[in-house]
matplotlib code that plots the C-alpha trace (Angstrom):
import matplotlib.pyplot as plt

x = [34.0, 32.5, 28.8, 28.9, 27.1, 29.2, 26.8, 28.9, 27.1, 29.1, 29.4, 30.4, 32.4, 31.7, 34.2, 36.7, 39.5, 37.7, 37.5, 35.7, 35.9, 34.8, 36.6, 38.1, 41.8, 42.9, 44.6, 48.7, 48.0, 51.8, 53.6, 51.1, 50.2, 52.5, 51.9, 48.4, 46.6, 48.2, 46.4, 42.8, 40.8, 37.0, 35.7, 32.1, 32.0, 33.4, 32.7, 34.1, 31.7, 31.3, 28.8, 26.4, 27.9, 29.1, 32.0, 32.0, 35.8, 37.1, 40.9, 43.2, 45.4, 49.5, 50.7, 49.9, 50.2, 50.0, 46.1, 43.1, 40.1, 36.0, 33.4, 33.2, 30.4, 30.8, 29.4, 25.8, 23.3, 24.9, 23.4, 23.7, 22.8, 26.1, 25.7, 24.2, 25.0, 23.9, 24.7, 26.6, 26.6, 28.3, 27.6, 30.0]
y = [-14.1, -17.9, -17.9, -13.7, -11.7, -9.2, -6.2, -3.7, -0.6, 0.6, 2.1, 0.0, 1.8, 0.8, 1.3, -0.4, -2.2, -2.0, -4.9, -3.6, -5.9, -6.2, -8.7, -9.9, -10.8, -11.6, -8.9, -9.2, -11.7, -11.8, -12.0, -14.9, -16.8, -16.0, -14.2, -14.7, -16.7, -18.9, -16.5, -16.6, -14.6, -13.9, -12.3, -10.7, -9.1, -8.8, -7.8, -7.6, -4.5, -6.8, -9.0, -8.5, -11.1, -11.0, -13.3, -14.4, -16.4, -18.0, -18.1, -20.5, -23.0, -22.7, -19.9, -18.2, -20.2, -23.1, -21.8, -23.1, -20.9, -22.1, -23.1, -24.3, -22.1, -18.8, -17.2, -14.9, -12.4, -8.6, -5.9, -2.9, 0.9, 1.8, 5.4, 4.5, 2.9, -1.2, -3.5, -6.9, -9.3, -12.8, -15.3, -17.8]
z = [96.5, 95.6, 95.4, 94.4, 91.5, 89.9, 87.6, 85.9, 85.0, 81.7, 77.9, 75.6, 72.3, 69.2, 66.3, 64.1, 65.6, 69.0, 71.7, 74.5, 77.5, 81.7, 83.1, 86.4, 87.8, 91.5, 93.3, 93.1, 90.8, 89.3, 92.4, 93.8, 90.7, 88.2, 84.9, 83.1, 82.5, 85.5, 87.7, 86.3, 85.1, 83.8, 81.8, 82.4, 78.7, 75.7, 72.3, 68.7, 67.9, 65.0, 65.0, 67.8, 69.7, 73.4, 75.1, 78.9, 79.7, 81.7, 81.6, 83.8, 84.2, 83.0, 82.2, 77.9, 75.6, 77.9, 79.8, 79.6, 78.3, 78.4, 78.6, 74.7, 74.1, 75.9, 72.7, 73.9, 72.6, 72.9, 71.1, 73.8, 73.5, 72.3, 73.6, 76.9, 80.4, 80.1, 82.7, 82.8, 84.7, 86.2, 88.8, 90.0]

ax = plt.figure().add_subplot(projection="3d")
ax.plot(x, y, z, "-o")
ax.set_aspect("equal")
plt.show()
């Protein structure tokens, strides 16, 4: 789906030792690809709960630990109602 916009209506948990996450991989990925991160994969959200900070990644290339993960900066802004629906978002 190049050139698409992905919006996730979700709740996001907050507690300790929680890493919520949205994120993306290609159907049958194993069996065509091979085992992540070889078969990509992005991610619209995620969040340590921690510090008010959201993650969107993009994970590709070899296989773990050989991948590639970016851009540099995927660091943004994330400070959702933690008891409601928010929405999140990616274009590519």
């Amino acid at each position: 789906m190049p050139g698409s916009f992905v919006n996730v209506k979700a709740k996001v948990p907050k507690g300790n030792g929680l890493w919520p996450a949205i994120w993306l991989l290609p159907p049958d990925a194993r069996s065509k690809y091979g085992t992540w991160a070889a078969c990509g994969e992005i991610d619209i959200m995620e969040t340590l709960c921690s510090n008010n900070q959201g993650y969107g990644t993009l994970h590709y290339g070899g296989e773990w630990p050989h991948n590639v993960q970016g851009p540099p900066d995927n660091r943004y802004p994330v400070n959702p109602n933690w008891g409601e629906y928010n929405y999140f978002g990616a274009n590519w």
